[in-house]
N, C-alpha and C positions, 0 to 999 in steps of 0.2 A: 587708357581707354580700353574697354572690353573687347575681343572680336567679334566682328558683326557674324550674328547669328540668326540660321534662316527658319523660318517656321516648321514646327514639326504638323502644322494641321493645313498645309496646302503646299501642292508643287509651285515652286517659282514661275515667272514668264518667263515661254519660250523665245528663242532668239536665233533668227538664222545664223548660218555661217558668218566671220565676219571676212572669210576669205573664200566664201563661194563663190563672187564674182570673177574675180581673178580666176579661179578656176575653171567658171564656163566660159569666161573670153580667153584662156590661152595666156592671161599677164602672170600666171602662177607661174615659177619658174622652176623644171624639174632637174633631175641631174643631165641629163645627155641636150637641156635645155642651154647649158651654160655655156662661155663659149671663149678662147684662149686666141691672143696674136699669135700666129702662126702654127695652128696646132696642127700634128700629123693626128692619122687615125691607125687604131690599134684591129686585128681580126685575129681570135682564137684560131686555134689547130687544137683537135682532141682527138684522145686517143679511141682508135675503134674493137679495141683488148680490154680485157680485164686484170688479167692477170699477166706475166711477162715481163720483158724488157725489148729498149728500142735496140737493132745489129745497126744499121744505118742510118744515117740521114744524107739525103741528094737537095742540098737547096739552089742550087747554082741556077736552074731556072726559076726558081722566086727570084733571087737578086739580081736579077736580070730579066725580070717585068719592070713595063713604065711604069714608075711611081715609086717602086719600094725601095726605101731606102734603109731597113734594119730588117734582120731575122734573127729570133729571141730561142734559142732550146738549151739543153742543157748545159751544152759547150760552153753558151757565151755566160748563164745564170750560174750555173752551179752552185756554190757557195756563199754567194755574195748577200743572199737572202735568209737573215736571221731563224730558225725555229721559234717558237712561240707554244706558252700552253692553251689547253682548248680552255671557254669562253665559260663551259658547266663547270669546269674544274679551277677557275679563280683566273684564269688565264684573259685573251681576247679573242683568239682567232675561233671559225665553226670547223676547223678541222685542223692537224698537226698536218695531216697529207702533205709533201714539202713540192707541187710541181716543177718541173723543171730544173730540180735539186741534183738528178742523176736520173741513169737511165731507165732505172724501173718504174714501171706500172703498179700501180696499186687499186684501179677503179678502171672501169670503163668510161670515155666522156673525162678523165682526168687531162689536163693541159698541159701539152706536148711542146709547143712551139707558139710565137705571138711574133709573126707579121706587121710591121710599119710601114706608110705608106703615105703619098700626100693626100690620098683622099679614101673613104671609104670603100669604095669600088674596086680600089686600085690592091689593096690591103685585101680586102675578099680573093680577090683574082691571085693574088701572089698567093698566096693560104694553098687555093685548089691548085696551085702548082708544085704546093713542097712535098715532096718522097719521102719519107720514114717506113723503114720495113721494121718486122718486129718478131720476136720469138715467143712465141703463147703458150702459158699453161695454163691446164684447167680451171676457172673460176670454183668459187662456191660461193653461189648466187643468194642463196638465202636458208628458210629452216627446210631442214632434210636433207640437204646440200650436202654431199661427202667432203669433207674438210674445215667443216664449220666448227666454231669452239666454244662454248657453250660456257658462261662466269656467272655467276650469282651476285648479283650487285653489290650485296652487302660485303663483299670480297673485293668487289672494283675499286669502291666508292669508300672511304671509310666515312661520312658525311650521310652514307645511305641508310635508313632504316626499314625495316618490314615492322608495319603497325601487326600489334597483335596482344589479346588478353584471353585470358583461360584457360580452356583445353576444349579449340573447336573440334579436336578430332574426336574425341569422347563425348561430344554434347549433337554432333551430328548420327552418331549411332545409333543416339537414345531419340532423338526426334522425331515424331510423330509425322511428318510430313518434309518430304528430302525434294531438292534439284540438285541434280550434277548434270553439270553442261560447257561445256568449252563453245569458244567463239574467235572471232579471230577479223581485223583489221588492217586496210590495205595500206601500203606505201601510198602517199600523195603529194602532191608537192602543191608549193603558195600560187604560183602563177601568175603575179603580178601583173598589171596591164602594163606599168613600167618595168621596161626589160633590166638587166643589169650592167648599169655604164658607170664610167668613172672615168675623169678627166683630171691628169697631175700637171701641174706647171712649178719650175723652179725658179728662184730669183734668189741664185747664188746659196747659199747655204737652208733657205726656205723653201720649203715647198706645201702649196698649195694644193688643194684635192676636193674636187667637186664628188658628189657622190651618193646618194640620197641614201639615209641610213637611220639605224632608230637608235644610234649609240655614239653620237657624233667625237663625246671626248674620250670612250672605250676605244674606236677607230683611230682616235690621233696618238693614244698610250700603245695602242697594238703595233700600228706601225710605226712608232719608233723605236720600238724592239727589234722588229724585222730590219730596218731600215740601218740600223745603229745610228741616227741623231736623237739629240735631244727633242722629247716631246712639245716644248714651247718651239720650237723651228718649223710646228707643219699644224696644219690650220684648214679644218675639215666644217665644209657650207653645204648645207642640206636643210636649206627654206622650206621643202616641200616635199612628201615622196608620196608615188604615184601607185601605195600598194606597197604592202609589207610581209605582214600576217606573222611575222618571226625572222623571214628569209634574209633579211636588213638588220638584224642584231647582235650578229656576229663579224667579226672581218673577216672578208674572204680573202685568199691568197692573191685574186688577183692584183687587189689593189695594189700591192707592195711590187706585180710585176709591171703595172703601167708607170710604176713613181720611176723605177730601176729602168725602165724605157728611156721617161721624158732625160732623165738623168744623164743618159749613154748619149741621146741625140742632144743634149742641149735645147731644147725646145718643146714647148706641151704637146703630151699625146691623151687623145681618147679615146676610150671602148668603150664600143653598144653591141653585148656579145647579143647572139641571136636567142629565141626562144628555147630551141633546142638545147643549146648551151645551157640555157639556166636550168635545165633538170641536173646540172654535174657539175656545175662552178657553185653553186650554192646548195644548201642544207636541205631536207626535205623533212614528212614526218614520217617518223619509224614505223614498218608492221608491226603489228601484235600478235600474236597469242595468249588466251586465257583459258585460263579453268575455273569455275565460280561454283562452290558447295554451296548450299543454305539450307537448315535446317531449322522447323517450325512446328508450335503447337497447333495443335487442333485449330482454336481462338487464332491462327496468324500472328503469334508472337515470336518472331525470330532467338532460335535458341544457339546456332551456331554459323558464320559467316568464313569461307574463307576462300582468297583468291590471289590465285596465283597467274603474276603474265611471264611473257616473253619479249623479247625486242629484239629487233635486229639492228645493228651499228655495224660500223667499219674493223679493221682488221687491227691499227692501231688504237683509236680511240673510243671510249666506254661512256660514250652516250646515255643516258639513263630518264625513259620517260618517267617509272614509277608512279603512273596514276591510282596505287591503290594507297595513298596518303590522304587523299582525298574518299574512294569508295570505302575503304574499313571505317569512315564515321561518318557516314550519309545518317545510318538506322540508329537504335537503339540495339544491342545486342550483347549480352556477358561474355560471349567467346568468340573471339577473332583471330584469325591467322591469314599471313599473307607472306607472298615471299616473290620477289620479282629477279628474273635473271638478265643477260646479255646474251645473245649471241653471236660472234663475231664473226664478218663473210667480209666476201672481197667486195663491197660497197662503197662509195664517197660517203663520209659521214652525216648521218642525218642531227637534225637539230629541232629546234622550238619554231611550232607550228599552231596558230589558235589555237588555243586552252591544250597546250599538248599533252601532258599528260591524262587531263577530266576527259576531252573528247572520245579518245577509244578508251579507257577502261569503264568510263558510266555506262559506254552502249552495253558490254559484258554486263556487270551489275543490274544495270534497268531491265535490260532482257531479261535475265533471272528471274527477278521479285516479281514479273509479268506472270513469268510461265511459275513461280510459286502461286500465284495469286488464281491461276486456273487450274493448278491440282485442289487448293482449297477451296474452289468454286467460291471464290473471293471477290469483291469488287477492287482493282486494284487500286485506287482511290483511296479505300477505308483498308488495304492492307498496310499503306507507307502512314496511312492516320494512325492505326495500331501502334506502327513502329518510330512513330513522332519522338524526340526528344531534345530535351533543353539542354542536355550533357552528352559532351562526346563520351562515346564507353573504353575509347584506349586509353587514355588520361583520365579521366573522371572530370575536363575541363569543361566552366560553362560556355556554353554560346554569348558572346556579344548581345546579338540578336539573330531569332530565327522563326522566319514567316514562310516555311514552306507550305503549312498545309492551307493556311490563309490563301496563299498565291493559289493551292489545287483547287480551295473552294471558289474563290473569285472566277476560275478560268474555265472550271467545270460548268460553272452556272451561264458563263457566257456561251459556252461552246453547247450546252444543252444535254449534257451526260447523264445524266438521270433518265433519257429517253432513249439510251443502250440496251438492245438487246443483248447480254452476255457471251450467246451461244456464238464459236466460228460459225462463218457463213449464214447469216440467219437475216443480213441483210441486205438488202439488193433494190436498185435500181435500174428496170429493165436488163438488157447484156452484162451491168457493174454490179461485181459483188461491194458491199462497201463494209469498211473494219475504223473502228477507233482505237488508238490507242493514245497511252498517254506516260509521261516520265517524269521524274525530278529533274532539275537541274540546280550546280551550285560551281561556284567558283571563291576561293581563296580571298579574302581583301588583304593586299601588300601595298605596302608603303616603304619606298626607300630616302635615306637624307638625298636633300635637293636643295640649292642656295637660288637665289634672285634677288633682282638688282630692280628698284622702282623708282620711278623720277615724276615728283611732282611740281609743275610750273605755277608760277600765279597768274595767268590766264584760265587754269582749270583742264587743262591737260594733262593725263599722265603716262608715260613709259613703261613696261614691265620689257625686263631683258631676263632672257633664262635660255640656258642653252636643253631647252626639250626640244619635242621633236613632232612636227605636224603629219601623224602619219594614217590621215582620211577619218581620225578621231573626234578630230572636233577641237584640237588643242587651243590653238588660237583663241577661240570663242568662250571655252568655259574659262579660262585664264585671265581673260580679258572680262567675263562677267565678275570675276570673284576681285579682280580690282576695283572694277566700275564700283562694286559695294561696299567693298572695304572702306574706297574712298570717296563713298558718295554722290559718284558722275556719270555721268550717260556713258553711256558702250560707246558712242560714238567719238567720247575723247579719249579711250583708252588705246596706245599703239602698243602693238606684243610684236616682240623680237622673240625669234628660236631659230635652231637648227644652226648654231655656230659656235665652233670654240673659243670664239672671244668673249662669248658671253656667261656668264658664271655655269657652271657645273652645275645638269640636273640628270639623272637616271636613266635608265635604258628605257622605253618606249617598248617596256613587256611585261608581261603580268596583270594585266589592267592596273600598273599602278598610277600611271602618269596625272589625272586629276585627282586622289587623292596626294600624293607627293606635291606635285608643283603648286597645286593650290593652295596648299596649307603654307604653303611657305613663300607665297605671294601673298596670303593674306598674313602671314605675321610681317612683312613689310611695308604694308600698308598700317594695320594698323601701329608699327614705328611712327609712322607718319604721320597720323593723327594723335597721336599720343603726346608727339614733339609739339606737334602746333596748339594742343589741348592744355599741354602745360605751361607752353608760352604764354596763351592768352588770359589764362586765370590770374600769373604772375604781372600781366600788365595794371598798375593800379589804376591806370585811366582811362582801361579799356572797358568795353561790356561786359567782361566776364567776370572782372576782380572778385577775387573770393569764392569763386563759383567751384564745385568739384570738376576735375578734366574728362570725368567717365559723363559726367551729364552733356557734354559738348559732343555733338555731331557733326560732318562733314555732309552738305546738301547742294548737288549744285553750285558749284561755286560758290556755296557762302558755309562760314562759319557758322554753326546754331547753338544757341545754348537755351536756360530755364527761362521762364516767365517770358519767352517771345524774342529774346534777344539775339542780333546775328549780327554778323560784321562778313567784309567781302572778302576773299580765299585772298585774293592779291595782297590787302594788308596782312593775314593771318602769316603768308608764306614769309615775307620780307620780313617780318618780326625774326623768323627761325635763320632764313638765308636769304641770299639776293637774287631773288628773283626766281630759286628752285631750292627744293627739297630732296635729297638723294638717300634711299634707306637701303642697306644690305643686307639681305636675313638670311639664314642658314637656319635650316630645320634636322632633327637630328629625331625620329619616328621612335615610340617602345620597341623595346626588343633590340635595335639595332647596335654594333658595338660602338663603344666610345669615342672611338677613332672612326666612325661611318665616314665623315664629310673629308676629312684627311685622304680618306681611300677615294672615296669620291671625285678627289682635284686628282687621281692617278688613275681616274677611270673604271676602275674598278667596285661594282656591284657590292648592293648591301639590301635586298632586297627581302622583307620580315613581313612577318600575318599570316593569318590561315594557320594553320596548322602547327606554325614552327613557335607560339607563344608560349612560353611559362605560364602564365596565371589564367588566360584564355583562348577562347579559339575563334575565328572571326571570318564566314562566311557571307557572300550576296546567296540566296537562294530564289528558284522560281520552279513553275510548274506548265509544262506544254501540252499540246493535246492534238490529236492530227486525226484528220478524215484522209482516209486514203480509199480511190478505187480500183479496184480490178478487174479488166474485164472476161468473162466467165471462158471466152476461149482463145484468145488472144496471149492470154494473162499482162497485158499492157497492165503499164502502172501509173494511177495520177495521182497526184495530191493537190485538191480543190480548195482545202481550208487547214490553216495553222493557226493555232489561239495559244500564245503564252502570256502569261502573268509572273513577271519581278518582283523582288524587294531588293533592294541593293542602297539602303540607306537614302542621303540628302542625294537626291536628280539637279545637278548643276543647270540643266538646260536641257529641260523633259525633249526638244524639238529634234537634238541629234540625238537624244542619249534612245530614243524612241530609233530613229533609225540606225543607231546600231545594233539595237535587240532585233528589228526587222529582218537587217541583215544576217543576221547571227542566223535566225531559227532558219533563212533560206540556204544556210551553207550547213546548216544540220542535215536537211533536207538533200542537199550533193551529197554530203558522205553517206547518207544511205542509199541511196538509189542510182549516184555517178560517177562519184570521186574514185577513181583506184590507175596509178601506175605500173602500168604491167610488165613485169620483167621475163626479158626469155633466160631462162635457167638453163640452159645449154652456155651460153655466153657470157651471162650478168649483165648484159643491156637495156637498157628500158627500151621499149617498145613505140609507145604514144608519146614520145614528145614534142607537141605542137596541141593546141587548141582545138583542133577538128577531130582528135580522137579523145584526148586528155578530156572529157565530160563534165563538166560544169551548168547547172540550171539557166535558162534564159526565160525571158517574160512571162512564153506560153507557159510556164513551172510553174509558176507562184501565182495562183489566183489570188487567194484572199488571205492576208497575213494580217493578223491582229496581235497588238503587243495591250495588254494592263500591267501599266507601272504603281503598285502601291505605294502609297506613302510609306516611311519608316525611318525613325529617327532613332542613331545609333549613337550614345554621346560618348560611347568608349574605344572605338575604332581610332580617330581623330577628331582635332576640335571641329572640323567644317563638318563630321559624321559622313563622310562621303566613301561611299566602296563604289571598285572596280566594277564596271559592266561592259566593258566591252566584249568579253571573251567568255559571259556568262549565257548569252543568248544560243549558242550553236553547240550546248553540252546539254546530252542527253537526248537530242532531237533525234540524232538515227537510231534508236530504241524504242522509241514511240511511233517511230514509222513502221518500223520490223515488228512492234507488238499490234499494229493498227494491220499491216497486211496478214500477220496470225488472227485474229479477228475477223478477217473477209475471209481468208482460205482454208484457213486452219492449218496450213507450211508453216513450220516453224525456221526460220532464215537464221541460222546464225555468224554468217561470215557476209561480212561487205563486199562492194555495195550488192543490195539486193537485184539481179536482173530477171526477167520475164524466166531463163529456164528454168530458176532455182522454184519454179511454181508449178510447172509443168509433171503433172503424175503419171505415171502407168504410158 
């Protein structure tokens, strides 16, 4: 039988969650939700140095507070905790950093000592009693920083590339119309509303680990590296997480130190480190800096592109965001160069953070072609239409598919751009100056191998087990729609398993690949399933279908259907095949991906292809945003009243989330240019706002009116289902269109994040 295939001339019905309820009653169960006979509780100690080493430790009044019964630092750790590679470099962990390894310091906020106790309170209170003095040297907090080391990725990385064709530097000379402009992007961090906990229990050679994570069997391969047991001995449940964004896709070290706890004490321990804590127990997303040439004819034909970032990472580890893989083939252009470095400070390592790479370099690029777009007194609309094209120009590869200007036109016309005054400042509402601006947006479509497991009953029930990961994407629902289909049954009989190592092997929960991966590969075990029972039933000679072809038989509701009217009930059809159920196992194995994908796979280990990294094509979602921002004339207060983007991101599994996560997406565009930024004192290397009340994030009053237009677009070369990534396509390029929209009201040209009221403020 064929696989069920969806219309390319209408979105699907939408479909709530089918694990919303659970969520708004509290039955959703998250990690620090779970809960262990006998468990002690675990409390961080971090370090308040950057750089240095510890001279002492006084715990003798920790362990002699009520309750505690373990104190954890170097003495007792040391060695006993494996190293691991990092997670970008084939590895698991989001940093080598080895805490409590030995006496040095390597980060600020790194972890010193881990307090047990029988209850939490008790565990805090021993924490603020342990003494550690320590001997400090100068950090080098970040760029400019005296001591900082400065590597060109292509050096770091052999895996790294700088796209690049022609000779931009000779075609920028000759151009009739130039930008050179550097910009530059803050430290941030995910901020999870779910803190970072994790809860280990042993039962003799096994051990158990609650944990909310987007890499459940990368987790269970990493730490048994650290741990030295075998990886089938530990068994990592993550039903639900509460908030991700990237920070959940690597193993952090602590896990391996609560296992090494429960381990010591004989009995389960849990940590729920505090907010603070999670700016330095986990990953964050790197500054930037850039530099962005573009050189242009008369006509706004791009003649030469080139851009170069910066990054900053940690001291040992070479983190590498490289979003110009993505900007060197947004445009049309014969000559490209790009060249992206490291710089290494005394930092915890940062990592993969929504669309980590596309988010800060499109705001550089977007800004540019803006401020291109107003030297050639251009509409910047018809300047990215000029620069439209169906071939990437470092490759010469085609596009899959590419509806961006489609998506400017749809979004333009809603949001009413044709009725733009051009000139800065030229419009105004009473006190508010008001500015449009507008950007591209595009994100990569990857697909990695992903196996699952499908059980169908003759009652008309079915199973789907897959060890993904529900991480506020929608997994559950779109997984469970693309069986309902496969196998022709209401949502309402389909149960979806995820978030556990018992369940077959599927991908990390990054990239937006998880509904193109899991789904393709739930539907090829579905239609197993139909296929088995389609052939069964033809070969029946005394049944209804005898003779009939199996591709003509459908799966409807519980019944069998075949030509001229004919159907039989799923209960005979099934018991024909097996007694009583049907079990298919499929394993999907993506173009591009290596041979051995799914082999790596069962060892956790990433294989994740598309976008950019194809042979024969190149495979983008693209869209287009557009923002009214006001400013008020002496204030310079900043609002933003109205957001309109338009998608293309292939087959929409379930327009109802996939809508609210572009929603989301273009409001957390919307933070990074106007609030997102972790501030470090560079005296120190400390971050500053760790907590919520300073850490700056949009709330209600923020987001008046948010409009998402999803177009259709059917992609039949991507995968069979045609489905691309959107989750992390919504929030690229939005703080570009904010910064070209407040250039528009003021005529400031902002090029460093996030924008505040001084950076507007003249004379």
């Amino acid at each position: 039988m064929e696989p069920a295939k969806s219309s390319p001339d209408a979105l699907p019905t939408s479909v709530p969650r089918i694990d919303g309820r659970l969520k708004v009653t509290g039955a959703a169960l998250y990690g620090a939700d779970m809960a262990a006979a006998n468990e002690a509780y675990a409390f961080l100690v971090t370090s308040p140095i950057a750089t240095g080493h510890i001279t002492a430790i006084d715990d003798r009044r920790t362990r002699a507070a009520p309750g505690v019964v373990d104190v954890l630092t170097y003495r007792e750790v040391g060695d006993a905790i494996h190293p691991s590679k990092l997670f970008s470099q084939g590895g698991y962990l989001g940093s080598t950093i080895q805490p409590l390894a030995s006496d040095k310091i390597s980060h600020a906020g790194e972890i010193v000592a881990v307090v047990v106790a029988e209850s939490f309170e008790a565990a805090r209170e021993g924490a603020q009693a342990l003494e550690i003095s320590y001997a400090e040297t100068p950090p080098s907090a970040t760029f400019d920083s005296a001591g900082t080391k400065t590597v060109a990725a292509k050096d770091a990385s052999a895996e790294h590339e700088d796209p690049q064709v022609g000779d931009a530097e000779k075609a920028f000379a000759k151009s009739d119309v130039t930008i050179d402009a550097r910009y530059a992007t803050p430290t941030q961090h995910h901020n999870p509303i779910e803190l970072f906990t994790t809860l280990c229990a042993w039962d003799g050679p096994n051990l158990t680990v609650w944990e909310s994570s987007q890499n459940v069997n990368g987790f269970r391969h990493g730490l048994a590296q650290q741990l030295g047991v075998p990886p089938n001995n530990i068994r990592i449940i993550s039903p639900y997480v509460g908030g991700a964004f990237g920070s959940r896709g690597s193993l952090t070290t602590r896990t391996a130190l609560i296992a090494f706890a429960a381990k010591r004490l004989g009995r389960p321990v849990k940590l729920a480190a505090t907010r603070a804590q999670g700016f330095t127990i986990a990953t964050y997303r790197a500054e930037t800096r850039q530099h962005v040439r573009l050189g242009a004819s008369l006509d706004g034909k791009l003649q030469s592109l080139t851009h170069e970032g910066w990054e900053v990472t940690s001291r040992p580890d070479s983190y590498i965001v490289a979003g110009t893989d993505a900007t060197t083939r947004l445009y049309a252009c014969p000559n490209v160069a790009s060249k992206v470095s490291i710089v290494h400070a005394d930092r915890s390592t940062p990592g993969f953070m929504r669309s980590p790479p596309e988010l800060p370099y499109m705001f550089g690029l977007e800004s540019a072609i803006d401020e291109l777009a107003v030297a050639l007194k251009m509409d910047p609309v018809e300047l990215r239409r000029i620069n439209d094209t169906q071939v990437e120009p470092i490759k010469g590869l085609p596009y899959t598919s590419r509806a961006l200007m489609p998506c400017f036109d749809a979004a333009a016309e809603r949001f009413g751009w044709s009725k733009r005054s051009p000139e800065p400042g030229s419009m105004s509402d009473g006190d508010w100056l008001i500015g449009w601006g507008c950007a591209s947006t595009l994100y990569p479509t990857q697909m990695a191998p992903a196996t699952a497991r499908v059980f169908l009953t003759a009652d008309g029930h079915a199973k789907v087990q897959t060890a993904a990961h529900e991480i506020g994407n929608g997994a559950y629902t779109v997984i469970g729609l693309i069986a309902a289909e496969g196998l022709g049954l209401p949502i309402e009989n389909v149960q979806v398993e995820l978030g556990d190592t018992e369940l077959p092997p599927a991908p990390v929960a990054g990239g937006s690949n998880t509904t193109a991966s899991v789904c393709n590969v739930v539907a090829k075990a579905c239609n197993d399933i139909r296929g088995r029972l389609a052939r069964a039933a033809v070969a029946d000679r005394a049944g209804p279908f005898a003779g009939a072809s199996p591709d003509a038989l459908t799966l409807v509701q519980a019944k069998l259907h075949g030509p001229n009217g004919a159907s039989e009930d799923l209960e005979k059809a099934v018991r024909r095949v097996a007694n009583g159920a049907i079990e298919a196992y499929a394993e999907n194995l993506p173009q591009g991906a290596k041979p051995n994908g799914v082999e790596m796979l069962y060892k956790g280990r990433q294989n994740i292809v598309g976008g950019a990294k194809m042979k024969d094509r190149i495979q983008f979602a693209f869209g287009a945003e557009f923002v009214e921002v006001r400013v008020h004339k002496l204030t310079r207060e900043i609002r933003v009243p109205r957001i309109i983007g338009a998608f293309a991101a292939g087959r929409i599994v379930n327009p109802l989330t996939a809508r609210s996560q572009l929603m989301g997406g273009l409001i957390w565009g919307v933070s990074s240019a106007l609030f997102e930024a972790t501030e470090i004192d560079r005296a120190s290397a400390r971050y500053v706002n760790t907590d919520l009340a300073d850490y700056l994030v949009p709330v209600n009053a923020d987001a008046c009116e948010v409009e998402v237009l999803m177009l259709p677009e059917q992609d039949t070369q991507v995968n069979e289902l045609g489905v691309k990534g959107l989750g992390e396509l919504g929030n690229v390029g939005t703080n570009a269109a904010v910064a070209n929209a407040v250039f528009h009201a003021t005529g400031v040209r902002v090029r460093e994040l996030p924008i505040r009221l001084e950076n507007l403020l003249i004379g």
